[in-house]
C-alpha positions in Angstrom: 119.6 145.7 107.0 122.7 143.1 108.1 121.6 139.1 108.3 122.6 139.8 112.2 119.5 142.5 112.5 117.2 140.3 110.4 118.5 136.9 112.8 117.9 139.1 115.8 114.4 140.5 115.2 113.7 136.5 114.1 115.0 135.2 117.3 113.3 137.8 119.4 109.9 137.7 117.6 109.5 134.0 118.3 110.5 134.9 122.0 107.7 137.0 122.0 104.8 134.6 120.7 106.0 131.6 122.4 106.3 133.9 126.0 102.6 135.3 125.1 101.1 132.0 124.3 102.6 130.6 127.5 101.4 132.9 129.6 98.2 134.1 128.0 96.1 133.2 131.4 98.1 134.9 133.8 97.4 138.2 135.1 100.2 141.4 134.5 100.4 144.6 135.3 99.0 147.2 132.2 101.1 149.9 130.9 99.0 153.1 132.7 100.2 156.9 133.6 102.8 157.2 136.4 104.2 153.7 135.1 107.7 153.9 135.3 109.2 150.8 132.7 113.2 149.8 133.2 114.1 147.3 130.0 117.7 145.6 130.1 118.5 144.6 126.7 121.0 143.0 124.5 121.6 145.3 121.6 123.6 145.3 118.2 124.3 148.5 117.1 125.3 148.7 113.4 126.4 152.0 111.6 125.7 152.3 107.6 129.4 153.9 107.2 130.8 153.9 103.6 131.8 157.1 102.9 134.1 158.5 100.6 137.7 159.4 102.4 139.3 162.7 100.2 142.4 165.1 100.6 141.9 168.3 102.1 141.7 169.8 98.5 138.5 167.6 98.2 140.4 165.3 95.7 139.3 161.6 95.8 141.5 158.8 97.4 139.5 155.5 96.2 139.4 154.6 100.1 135.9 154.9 101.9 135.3 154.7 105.8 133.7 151.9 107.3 132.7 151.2 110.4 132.3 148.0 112.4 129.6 146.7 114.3 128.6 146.2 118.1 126.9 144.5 120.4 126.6 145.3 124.0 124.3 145.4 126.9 122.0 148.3 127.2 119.2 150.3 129.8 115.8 152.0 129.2 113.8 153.9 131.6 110.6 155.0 130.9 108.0 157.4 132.3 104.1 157.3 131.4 102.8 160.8 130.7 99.5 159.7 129.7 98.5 155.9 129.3 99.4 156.0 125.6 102.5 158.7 125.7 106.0 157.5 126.8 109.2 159.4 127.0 111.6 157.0 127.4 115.7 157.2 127.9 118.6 154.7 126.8 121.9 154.2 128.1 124.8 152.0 126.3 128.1 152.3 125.4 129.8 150.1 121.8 133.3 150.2 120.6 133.7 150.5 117.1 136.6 149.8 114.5 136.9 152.8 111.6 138.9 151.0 108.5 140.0 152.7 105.3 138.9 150.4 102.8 139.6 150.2 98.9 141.5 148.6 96.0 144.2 146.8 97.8 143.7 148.5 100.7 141.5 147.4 104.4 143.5 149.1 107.7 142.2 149.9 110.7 142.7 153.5 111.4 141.1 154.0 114.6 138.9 152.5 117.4 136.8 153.9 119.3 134.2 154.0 122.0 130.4 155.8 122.0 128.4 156.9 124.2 125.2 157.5 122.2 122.1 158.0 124.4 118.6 158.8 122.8 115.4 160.3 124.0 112.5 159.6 122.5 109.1 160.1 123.1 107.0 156.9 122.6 102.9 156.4 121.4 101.7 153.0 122.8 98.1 152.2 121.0 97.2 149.3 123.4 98.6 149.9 126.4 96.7 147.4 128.4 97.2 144.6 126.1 99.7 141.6 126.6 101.0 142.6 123.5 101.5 146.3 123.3 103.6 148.0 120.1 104.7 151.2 120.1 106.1 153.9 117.8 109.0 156.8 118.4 110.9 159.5 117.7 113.3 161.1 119.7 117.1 162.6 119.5 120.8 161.4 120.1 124.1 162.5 121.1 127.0 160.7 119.8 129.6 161.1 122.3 133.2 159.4 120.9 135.9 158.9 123.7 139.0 156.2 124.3 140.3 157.0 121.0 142.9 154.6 120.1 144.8 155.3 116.6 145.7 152.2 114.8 148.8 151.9 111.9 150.4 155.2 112.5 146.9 157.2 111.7 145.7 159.8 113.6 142.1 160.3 113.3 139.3 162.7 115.2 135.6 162.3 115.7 133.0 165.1 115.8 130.6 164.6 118.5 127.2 165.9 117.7 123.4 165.6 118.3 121.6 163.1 115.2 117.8 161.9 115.2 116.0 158.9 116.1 112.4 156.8 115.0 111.8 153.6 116.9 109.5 151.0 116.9 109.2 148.0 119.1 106.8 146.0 121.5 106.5 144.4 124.9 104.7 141.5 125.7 103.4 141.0 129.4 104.7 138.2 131.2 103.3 137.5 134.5 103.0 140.4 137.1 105.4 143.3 136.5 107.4 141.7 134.4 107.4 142.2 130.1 109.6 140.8 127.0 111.3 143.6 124.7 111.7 143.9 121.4 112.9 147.7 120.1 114.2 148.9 116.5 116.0 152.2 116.1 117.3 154.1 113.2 119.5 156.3 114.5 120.7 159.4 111.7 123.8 161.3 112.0 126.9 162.7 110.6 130.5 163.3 112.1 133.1 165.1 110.2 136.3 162.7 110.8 139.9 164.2 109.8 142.5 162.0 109.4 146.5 163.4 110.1 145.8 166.6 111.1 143.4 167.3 107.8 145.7 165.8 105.1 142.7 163.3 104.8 139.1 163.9 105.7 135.7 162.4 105.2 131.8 162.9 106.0 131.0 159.8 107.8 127.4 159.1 107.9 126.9 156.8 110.3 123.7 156.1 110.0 123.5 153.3 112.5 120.4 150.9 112.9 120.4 149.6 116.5 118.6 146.5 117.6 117.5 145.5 120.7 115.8 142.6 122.9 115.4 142.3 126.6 113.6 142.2 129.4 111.3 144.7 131.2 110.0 145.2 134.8 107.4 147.9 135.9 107.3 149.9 138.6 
């Protein structure tokens, strides 16, 4: 896990004790069935590229993909099935710089933007608590589009479905209104060919994406 992730998760975790201990007396509204939950968040998506770039004869180059990180503003709407089960659905979009890195070598190749939404369905233990955790699983879609080739490269992106877990809390403010804290590790592969197949690599993305915002029920 980057120093950004940990930094985040610090920052927002204080957010979180110092907005429960502030508010603490003040009534809010308990997660319950039929809740409907919108949470606006900052998030920083981070992929866990390093893959090994080869010829189309499987031959190594010494260059590995990597892939640089995001951070952008997010939305998640959730439904109540139950007063403990969540299915919950977030919206984003990141752009991402793919490099082919190695001994003397660090080019850009190819930017891009994703479109990667998740569903996941959510268990919240405590859902009438100020502080309320939750656990997740779920799926993705990775969804590349606005290629841009970089340094005379031509590069394409596999779309594809991956898998999600998720953990993550709210904390009750006053009313309707929550903090947000979410964690997601996202898993997936794309198959990325580089000038027409004279270069290709497995690129396992892999990315963790972390999130903090706020929440408003409805």
């Amino acid at each position: 896990m980057t120093t950004a992730i940990r930094s985040a998760l610090a920052l927002a975790a204080a957010g979180l004790f110092a907005a429960s201990t502030a508010h603490a007396q003040e009534a809010f509204a308990p997660k319950a069935k039929g809740t409907w939950m919108l949470n606006v968040r900052a998030t920083e998506v981070s992929p866990d590229a390093g893959d090994p770039i080869v010829t189309s004869a499987g031959a190594a180059t010494g260059l590995r993909a990597e892939v640089s990180d995001d951070v952008m503003p997010t939305i998640g709407l959730s439904y109540f099935l139950t007063d403990k089960i969540a299915v919950e659905v977030i919206a984003g979009t990141t752009q991402h710089t793919v490099k082919a890195v190695g001994p003397g070598t660090d080019v850009e190749v190819h930017k891009t933007w994703v479109l990667p939404p998740v569903v996941s369905v959510q268990y919240h233990p405590y859902p009438a608590a100020r502080f309320s955790p939750y656990v997740g699983a779920g799926l993705n879609y990775m969804l590349f589009y606005s290629d841009k080739d970089k340094n005379g490269f031509k590069v394409k992106l596999d779309d594809g479905f991956g898998y999600a877990l998720q953990a993550g809390a709210d904390v009750a403010l006053t009313g309707r209104y929550s903090l947000n804290v979410d964690v997601k590790k996202v898993w997936f592969e794309t198959d990325a060919s580089i000038n027409d197949g004279a270069l290709k690599s497995k690129v396992n993305l892999d990315p963790w994406v972390v999130s903090a915002g706020v929440g408003y029920r409805f």
